[in-house]
Backbone as a chain_set.jsonl record, in Angstrom:
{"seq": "XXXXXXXXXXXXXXXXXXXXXXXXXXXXXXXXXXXXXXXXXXXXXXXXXXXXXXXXXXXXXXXXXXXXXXXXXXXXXXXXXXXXXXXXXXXXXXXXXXXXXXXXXXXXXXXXXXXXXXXXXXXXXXXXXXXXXXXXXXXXXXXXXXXXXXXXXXXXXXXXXXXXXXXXXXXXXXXXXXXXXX", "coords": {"N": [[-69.349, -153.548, 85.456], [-68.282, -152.083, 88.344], [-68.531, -153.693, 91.308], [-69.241, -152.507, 94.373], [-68.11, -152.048, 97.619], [-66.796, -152.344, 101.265], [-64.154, -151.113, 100.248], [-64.232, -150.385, 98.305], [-66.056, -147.751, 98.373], [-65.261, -145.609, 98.429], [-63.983, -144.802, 96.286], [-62.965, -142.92, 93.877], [-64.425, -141.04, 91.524], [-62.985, -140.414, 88.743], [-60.065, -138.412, 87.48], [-56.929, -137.64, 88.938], [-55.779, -138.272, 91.785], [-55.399, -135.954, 94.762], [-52.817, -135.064, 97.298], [-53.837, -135.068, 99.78], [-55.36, -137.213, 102.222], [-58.614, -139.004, 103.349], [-59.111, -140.782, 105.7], [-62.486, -142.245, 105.799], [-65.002, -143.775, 108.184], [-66.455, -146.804, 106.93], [-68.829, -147.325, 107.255], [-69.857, -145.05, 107.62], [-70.349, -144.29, 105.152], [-72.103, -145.516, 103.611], [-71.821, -148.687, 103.454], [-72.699, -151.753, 104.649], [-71.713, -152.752, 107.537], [-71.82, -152.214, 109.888], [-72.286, -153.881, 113.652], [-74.91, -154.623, 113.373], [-76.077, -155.201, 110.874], [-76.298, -153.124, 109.019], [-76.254, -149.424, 107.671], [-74.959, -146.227, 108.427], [-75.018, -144.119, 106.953], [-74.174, -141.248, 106.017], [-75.053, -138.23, 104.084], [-73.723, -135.801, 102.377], [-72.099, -133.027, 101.049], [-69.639, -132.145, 101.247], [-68.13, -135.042, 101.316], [-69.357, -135.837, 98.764], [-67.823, -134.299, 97.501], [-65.376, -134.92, 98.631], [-65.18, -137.587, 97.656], [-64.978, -137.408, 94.791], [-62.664, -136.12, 94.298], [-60.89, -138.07, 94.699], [-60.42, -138.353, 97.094], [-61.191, -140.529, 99.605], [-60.535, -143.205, 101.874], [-61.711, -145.803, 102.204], [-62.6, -147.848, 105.384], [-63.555, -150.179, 108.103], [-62.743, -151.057, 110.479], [-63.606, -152.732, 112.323], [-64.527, -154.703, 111.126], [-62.269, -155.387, 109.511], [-60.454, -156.535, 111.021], [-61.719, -158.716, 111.918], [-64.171, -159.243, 112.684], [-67.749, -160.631, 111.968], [-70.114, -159.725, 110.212], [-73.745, -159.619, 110.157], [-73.222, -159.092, 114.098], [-72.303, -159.641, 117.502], [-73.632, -156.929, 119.749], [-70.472, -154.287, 121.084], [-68.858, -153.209, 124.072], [-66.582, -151.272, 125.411], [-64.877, -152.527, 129.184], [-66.874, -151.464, 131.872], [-65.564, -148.724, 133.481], [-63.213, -148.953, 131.785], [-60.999, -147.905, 129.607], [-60.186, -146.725, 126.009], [-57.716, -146.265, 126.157], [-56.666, -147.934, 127.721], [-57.557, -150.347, 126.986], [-55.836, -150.7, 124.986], [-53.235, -151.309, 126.263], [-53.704, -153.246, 127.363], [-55.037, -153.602, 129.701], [-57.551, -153.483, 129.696], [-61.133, -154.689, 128.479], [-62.56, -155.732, 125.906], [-66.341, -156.336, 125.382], [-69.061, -158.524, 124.315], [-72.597, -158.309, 125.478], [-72.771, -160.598, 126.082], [-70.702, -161.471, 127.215], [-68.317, -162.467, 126.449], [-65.328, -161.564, 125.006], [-63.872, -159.75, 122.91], [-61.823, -157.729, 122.332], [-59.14, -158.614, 120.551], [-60.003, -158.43, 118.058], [-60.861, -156.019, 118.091], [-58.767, -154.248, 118.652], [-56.672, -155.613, 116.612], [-58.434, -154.455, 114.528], [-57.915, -151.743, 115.286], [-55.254, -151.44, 114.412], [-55.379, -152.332, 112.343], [-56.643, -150.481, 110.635], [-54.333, -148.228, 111.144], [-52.335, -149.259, 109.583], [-53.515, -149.08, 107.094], [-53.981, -146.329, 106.95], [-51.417, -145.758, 107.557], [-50.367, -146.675, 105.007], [-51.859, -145.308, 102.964], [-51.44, -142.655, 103.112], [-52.946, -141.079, 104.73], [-53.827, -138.59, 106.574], [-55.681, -137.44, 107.889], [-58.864, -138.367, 109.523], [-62.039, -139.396, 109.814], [-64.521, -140.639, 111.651], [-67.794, -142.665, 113.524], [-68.777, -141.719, 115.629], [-69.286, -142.599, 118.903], [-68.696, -145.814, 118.964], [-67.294, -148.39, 119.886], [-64.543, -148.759, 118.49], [-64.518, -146.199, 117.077], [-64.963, -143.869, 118.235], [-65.546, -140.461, 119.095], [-65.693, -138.449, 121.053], [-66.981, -139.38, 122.929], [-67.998, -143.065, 124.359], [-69.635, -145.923, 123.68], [-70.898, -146.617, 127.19], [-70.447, -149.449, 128.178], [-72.069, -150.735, 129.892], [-74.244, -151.612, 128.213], [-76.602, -150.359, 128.609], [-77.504, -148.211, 126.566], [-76.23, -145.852, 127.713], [-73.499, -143.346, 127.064], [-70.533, -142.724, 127.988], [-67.799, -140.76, 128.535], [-64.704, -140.233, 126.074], [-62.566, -141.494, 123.455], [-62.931, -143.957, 120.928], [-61.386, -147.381, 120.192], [-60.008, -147.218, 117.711], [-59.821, -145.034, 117.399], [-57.967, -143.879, 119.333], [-55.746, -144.98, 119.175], [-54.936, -144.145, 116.208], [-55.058, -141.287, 117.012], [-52.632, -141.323, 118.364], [-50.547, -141.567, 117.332], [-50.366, -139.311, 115.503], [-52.59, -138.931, 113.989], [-54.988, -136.725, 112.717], [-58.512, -136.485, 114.066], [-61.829, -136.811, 113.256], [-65.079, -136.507, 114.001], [-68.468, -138.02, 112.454], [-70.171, -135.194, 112.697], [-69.008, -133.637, 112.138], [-67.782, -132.667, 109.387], [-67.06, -130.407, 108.296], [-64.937, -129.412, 109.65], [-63.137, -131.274, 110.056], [-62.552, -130.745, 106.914], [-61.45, -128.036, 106.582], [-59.007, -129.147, 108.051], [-58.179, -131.092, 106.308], [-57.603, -129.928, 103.976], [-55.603, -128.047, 104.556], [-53.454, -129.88, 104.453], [-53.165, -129.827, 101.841], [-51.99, -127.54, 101.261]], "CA": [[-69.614, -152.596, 86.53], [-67.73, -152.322, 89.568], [-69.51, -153.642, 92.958], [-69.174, -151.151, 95.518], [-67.792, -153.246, 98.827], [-66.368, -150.934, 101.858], [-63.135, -150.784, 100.244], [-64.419, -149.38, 97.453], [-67.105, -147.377, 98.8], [-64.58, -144.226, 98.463], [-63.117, -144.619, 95.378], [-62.753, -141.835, 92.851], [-64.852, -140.843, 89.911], [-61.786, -140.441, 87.814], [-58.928, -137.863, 87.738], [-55.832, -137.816, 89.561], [-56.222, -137.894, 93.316], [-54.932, -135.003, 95.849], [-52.151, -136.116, 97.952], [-54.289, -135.632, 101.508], [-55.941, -138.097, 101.72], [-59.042, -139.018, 104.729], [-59.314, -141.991, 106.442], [-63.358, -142.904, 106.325], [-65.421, -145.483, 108.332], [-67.092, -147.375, 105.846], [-70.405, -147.276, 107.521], [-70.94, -143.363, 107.02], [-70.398, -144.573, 103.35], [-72.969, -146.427, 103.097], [-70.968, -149.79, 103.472], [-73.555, -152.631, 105.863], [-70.639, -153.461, 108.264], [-71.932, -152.172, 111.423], [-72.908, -155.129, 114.05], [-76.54, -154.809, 112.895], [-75.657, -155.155, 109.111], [-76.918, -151.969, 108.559], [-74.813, -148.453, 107.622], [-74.962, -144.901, 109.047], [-74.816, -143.444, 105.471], [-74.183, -139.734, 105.428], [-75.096, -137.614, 102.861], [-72.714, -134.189, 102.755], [-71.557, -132.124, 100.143], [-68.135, -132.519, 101.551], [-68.033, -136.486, 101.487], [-69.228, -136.398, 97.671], [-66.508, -133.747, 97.029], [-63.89, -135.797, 98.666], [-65.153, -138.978, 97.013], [-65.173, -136.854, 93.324], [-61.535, -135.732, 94.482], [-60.109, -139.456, 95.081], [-59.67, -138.545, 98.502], [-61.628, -140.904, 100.81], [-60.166, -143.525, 102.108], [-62.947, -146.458, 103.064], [-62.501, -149.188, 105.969], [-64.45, -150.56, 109.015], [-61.409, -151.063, 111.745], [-64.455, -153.998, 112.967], [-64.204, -156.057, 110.27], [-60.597, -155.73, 109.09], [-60.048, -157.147, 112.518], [-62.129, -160.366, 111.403], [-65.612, -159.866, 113.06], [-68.199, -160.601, 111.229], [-71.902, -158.295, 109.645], [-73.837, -159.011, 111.624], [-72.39, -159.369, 115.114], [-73.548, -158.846, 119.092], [-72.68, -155.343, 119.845], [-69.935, -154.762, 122.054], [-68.702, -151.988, 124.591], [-65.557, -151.412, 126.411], [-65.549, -152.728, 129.764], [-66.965, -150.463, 132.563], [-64.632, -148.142, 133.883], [-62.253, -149.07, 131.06], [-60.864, -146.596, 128.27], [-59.58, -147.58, 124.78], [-55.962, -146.345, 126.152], [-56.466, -149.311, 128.73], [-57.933, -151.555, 125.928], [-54.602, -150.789, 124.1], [-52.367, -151.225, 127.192], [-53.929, -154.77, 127.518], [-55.073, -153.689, 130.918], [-59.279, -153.461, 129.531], [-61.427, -155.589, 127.661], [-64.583, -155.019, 124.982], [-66.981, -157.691, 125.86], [-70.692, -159.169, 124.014], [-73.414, -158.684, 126.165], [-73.168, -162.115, 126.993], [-69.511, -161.646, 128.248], [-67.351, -162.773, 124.986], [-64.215, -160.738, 125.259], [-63.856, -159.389, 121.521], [-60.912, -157.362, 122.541], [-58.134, -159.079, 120.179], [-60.516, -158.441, 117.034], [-60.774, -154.262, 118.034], [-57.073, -154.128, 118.67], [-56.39, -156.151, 115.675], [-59.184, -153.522, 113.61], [-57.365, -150.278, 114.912], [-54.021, -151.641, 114.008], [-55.485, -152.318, 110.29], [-56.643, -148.81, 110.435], [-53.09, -148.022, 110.976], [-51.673, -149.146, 108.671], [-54.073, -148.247, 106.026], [-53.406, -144.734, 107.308], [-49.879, -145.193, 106.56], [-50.577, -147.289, 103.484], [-52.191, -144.41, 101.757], [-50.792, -141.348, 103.151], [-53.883, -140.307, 105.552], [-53.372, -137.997, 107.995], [-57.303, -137.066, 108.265], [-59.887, -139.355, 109.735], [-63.453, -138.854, 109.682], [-64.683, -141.763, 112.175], [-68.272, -143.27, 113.6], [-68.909, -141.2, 116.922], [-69.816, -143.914, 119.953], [-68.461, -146.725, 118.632], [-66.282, -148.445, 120.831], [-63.757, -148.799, 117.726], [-64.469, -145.261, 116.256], [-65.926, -143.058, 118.857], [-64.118, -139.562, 119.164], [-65.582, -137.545, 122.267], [-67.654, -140.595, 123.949], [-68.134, -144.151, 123.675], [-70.791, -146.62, 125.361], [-70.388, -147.011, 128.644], [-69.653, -151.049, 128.862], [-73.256, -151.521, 130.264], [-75.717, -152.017, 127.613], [-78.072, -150.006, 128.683], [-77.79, -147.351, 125.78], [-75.549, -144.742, 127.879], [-72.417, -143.322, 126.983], [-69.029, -142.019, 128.906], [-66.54, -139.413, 127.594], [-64.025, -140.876, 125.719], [-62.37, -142.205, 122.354], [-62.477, -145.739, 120.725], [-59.754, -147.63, 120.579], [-58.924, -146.983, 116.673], [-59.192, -143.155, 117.141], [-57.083, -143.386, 120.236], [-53.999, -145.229, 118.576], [-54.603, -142.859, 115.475], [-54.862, -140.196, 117.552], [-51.385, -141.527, 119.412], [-49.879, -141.8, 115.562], [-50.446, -138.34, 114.416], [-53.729, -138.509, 112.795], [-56.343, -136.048, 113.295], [-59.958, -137.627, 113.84], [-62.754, -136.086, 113.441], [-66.65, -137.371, 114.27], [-69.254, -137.532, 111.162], [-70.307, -133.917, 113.096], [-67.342, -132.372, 112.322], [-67.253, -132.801, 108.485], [-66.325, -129.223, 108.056], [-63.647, -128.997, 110.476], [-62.365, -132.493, 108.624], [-62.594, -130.275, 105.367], [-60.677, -127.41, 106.537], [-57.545, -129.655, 108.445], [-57.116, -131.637, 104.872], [-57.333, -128.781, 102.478], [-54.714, -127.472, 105.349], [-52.671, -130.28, 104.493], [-52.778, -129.41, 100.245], [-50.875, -126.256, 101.467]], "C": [[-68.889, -153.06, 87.795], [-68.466, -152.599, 90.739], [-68.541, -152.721, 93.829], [-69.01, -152.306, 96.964], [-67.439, -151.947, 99.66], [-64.751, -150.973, 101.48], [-62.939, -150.14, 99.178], [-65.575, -148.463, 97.026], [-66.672, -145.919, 98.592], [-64.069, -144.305, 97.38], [-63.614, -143.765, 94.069], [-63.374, -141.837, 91.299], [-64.265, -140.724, 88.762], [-61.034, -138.734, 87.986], [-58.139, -138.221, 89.186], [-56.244, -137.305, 91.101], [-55.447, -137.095, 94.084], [-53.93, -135.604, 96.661], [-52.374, -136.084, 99.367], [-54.94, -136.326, 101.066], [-56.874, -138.12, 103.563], [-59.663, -140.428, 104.824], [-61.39, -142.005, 106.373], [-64.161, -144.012, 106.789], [-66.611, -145.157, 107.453], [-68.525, -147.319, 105.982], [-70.931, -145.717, 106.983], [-71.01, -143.138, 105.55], [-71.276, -145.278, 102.726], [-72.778, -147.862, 103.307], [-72.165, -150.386, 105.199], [-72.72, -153.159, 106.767], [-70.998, -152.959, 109.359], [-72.948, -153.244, 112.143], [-73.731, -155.747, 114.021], [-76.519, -155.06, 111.368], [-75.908, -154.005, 108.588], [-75.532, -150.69, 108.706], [-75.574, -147.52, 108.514], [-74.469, -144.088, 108.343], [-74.966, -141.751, 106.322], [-73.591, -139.115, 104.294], [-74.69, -136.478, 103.135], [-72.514, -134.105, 101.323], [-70.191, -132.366, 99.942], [-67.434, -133.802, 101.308], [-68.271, -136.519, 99.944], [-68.291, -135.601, 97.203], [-65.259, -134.657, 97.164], [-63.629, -137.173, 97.722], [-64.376, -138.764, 95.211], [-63.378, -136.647, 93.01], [-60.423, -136.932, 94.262], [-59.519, -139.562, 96.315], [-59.71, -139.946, 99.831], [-60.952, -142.719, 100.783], [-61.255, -144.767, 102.817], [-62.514, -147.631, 104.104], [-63.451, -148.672, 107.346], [-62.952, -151.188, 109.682], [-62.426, -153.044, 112.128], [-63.946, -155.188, 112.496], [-63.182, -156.255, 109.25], [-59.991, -156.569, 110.18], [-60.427, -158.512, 112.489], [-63.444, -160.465, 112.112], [-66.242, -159.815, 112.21], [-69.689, -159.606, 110.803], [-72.924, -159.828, 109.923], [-73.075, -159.749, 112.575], [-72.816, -158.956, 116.568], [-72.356, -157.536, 118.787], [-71.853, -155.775, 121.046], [-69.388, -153.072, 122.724], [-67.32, -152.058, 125.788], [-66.085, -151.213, 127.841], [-66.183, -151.655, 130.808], [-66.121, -149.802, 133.298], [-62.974, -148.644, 133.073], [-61.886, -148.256, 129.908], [-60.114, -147.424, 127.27], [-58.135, -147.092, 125.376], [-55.9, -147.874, 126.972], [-56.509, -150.614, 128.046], [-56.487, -151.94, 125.331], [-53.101, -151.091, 124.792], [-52.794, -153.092, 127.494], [-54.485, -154.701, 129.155], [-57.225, -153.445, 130.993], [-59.323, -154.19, 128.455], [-62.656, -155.055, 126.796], [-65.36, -156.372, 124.709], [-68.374, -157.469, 124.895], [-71.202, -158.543, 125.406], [-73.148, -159.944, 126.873], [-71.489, -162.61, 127.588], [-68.097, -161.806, 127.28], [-66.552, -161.857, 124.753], [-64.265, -160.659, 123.659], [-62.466, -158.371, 121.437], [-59.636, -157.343, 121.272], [-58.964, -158.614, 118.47], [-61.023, -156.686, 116.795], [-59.507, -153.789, 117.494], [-56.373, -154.426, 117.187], [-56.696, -155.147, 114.109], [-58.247, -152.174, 113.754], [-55.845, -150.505, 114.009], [-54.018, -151.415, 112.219], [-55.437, -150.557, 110.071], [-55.669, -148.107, 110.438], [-52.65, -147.563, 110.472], [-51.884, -149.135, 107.409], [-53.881, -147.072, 105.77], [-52.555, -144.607, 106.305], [-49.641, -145.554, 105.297], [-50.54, -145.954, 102.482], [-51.716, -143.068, 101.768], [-51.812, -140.223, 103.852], [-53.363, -139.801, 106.539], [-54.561, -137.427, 108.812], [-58.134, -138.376, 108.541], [-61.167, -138.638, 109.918], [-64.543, -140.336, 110.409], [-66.335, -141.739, 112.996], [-68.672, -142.725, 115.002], [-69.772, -142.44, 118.074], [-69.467, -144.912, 119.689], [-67.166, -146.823, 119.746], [-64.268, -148.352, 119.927], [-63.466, -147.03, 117.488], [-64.675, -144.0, 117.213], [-64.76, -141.809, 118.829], [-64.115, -138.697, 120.597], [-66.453, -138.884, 123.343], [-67.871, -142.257, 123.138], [-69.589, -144.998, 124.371], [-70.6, -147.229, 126.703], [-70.181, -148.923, 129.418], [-70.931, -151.424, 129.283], [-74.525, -152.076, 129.869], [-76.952, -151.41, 127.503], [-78.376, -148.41, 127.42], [-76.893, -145.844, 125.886], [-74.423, -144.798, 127.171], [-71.386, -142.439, 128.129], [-68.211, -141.399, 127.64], [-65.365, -140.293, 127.175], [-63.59, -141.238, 124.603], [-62.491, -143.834, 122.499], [-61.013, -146.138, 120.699], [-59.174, -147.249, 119.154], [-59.07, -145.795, 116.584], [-58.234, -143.392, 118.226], [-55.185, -143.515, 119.737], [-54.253, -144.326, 117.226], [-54.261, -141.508, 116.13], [-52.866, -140.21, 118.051], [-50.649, -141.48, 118.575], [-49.905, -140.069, 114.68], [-51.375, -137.825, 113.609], [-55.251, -138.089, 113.277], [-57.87, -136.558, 113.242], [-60.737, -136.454, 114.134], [-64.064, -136.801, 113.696], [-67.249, -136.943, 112.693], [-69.799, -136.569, 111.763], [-69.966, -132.947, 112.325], [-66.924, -132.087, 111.021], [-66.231, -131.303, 107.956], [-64.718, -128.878, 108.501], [-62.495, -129.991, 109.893], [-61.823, -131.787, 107.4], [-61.247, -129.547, 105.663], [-58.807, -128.31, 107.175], [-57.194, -130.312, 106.906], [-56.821, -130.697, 103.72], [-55.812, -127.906, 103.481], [-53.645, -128.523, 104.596], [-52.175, -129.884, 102.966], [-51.78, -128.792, 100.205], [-49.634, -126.175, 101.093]], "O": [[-68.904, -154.22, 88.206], [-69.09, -151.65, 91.214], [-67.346, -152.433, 93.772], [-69.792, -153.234, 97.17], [-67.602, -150.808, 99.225], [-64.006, -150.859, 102.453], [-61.945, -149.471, 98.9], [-66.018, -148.324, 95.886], [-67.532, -145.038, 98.567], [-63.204, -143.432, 97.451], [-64.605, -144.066, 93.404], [-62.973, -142.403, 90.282], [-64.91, -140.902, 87.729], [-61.641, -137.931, 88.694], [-58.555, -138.832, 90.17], [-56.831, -136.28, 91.449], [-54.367, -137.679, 94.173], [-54.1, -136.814, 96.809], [-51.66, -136.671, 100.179], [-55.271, -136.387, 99.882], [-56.402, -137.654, 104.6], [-60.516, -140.968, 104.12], [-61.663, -141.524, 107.473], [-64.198, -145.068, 106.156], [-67.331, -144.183, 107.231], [-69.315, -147.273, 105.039], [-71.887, -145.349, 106.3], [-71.505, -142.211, 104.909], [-71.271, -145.616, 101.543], [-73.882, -148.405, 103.35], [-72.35, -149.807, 106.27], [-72.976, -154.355, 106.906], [-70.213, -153.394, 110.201], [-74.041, -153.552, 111.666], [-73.835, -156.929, 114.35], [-77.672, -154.968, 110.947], [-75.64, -153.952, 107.388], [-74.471, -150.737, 109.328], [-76.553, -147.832, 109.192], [-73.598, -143.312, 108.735], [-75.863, -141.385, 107.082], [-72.502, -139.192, 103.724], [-75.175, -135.936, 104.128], [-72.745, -135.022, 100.534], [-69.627, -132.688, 98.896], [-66.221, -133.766, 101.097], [-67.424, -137.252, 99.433], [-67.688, -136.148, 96.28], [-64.445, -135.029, 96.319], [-62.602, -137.667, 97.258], [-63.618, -139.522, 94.606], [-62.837, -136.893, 91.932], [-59.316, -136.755, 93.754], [-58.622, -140.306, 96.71], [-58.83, -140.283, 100.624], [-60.939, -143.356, 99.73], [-61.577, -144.588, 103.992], [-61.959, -148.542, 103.492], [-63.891, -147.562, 107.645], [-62.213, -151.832, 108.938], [-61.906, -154.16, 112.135], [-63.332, -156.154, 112.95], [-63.208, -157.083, 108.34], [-58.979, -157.241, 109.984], [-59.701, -159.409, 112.917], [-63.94, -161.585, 112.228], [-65.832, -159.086, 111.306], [-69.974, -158.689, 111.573], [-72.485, -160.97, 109.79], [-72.404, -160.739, 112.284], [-73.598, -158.024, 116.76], [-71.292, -157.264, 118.231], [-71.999, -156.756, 121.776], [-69.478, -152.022, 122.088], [-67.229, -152.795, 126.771], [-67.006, -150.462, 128.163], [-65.831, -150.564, 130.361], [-65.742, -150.609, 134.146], [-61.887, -148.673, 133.651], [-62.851, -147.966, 129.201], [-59.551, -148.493, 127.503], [-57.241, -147.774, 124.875], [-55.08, -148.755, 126.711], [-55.859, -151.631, 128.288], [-56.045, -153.081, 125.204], [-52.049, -151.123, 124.153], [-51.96, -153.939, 127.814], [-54.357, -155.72, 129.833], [-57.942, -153.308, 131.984], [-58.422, -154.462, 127.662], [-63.461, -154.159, 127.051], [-64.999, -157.269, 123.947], [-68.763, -156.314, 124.724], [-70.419, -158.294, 126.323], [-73.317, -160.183, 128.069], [-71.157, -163.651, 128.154], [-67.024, -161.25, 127.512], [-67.12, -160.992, 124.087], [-64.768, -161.647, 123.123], [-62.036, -158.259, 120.289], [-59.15, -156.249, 120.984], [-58.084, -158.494, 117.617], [-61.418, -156.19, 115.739], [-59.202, -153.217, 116.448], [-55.63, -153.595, 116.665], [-55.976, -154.994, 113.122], [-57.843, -151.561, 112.766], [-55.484, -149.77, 113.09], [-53.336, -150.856, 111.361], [-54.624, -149.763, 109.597], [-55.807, -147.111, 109.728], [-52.344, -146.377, 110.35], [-50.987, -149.162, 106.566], [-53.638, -146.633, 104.645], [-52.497, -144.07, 105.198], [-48.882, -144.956, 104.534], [-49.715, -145.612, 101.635], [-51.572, -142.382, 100.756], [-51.723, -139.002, 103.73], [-52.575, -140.343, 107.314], [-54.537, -137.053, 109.984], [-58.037, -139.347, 107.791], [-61.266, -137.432, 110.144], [-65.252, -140.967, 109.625], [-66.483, -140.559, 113.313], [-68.985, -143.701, 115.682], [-70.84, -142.977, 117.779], [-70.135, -145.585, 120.474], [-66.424, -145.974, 120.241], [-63.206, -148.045, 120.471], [-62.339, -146.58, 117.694], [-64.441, -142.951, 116.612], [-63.553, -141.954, 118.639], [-63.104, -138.321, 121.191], [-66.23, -138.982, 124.55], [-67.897, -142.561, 121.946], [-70.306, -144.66, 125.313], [-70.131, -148.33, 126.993], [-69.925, -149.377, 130.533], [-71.118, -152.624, 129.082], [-75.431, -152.647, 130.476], [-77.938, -151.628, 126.799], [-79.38, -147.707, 127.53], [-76.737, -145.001, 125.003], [-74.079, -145.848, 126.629], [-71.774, -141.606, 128.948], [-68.1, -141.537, 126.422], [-65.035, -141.145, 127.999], [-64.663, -141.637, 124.152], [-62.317, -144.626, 123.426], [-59.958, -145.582, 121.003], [-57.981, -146.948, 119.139], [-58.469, -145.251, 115.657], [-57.222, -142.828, 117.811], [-54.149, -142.855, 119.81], [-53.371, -143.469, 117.271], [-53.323, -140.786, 115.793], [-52.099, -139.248, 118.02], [-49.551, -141.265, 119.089], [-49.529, -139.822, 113.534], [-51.337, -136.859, 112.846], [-56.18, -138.662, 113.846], [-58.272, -137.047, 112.186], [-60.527, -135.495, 114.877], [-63.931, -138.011, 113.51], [-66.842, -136.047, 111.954], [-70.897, -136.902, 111.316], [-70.416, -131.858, 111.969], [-65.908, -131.397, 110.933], [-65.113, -131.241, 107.443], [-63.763, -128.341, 107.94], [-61.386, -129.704, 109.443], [-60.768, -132.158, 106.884], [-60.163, -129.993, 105.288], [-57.709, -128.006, 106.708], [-56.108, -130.089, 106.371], [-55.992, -130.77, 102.813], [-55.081, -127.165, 102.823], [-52.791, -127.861, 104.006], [-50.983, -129.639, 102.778], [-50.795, -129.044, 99.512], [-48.983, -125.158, 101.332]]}, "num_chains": 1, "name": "protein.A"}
């Protein structure tokens, strides 16, 4: 029997796989890689289609980057955006101050070039996360808020060509990759 890890948390019930293909984070797969060890499993219709399809595509940007399950949470800094993160001109700090920065940067990059690895042009990413987030992230202060904004590995996908969507949005996900079948 195969163990199920987040890299093969998406992989295909058997037949030949579609050639879109969608980027998901590993957590809405079930996969324990978010800073608490714990996932943010969603269950869709759409997600076991894609899985059934050989579409989905599983990684955690976090811990391709090299942090580890569990981990302090972390939040870009205040009044900093993932373009700034990615410009080297913002940082994504611990609570307790621990710049983590080089291990985001490092995660979107994987995400990348997993992208381009497999031939994704769809993402389906982790909404608030400072890595994943797509319309807001947490505001750098801890206290639970968020600010408007992407993470940093939707922003360089985004900057690459590749459409992101929030786990919201699965539909709208559905229709851009069945767009791409075309």
């Amino acid at each position: 029997m195969r163990r199920r890890t987040p890299d093969t948390l998406g992989a295909p019930s058997g037949g030949a796989a579609p050639t879109a293909r969608v980027l998901v984070s590993a957590c809405l797969l079930g996969g324990r890689v978010r800073f608490d060890g714990r996932a943010k499993t969603v269950c869709d219709t759409i997600l076991d289609r894609w899985r059934a399809e050989g579409r989905v595509v599983a990684h955690c940007p976090e811990v391709a980057g090299g942090l580890p399950v569990p981990r302090p949470p972390a939040e870009i800094e205040p009044g900093g955006s993932a373009e700034d993160v990615l410009a080297g001109a913002a940082r994504i700090l611990t609570p307790e101050g621990a710049d983590v920065t080089a291990y985001f940067v490092a995660g979107a990059r994987a995400a990348l070039e997993t992208a381009r690895g497999r031939g994704v042009r769809t993402a389906v990413l982790k909404e608030s996360s400072p890595s994943c987030g797509l319309l807001r992230v947490y505001d750098g202060t801890f206290s639970g808020r968020t600010a408007p904004g992407p993470g940093v590995t939707t922003q360089l996908l985004r900057d690459h060509g590749i459409a992101v969507f929030a786990e919201t949005d699965l539909a709208g996900a559905d229709a851009h990759l069945r767009a791409q079948d075309g």
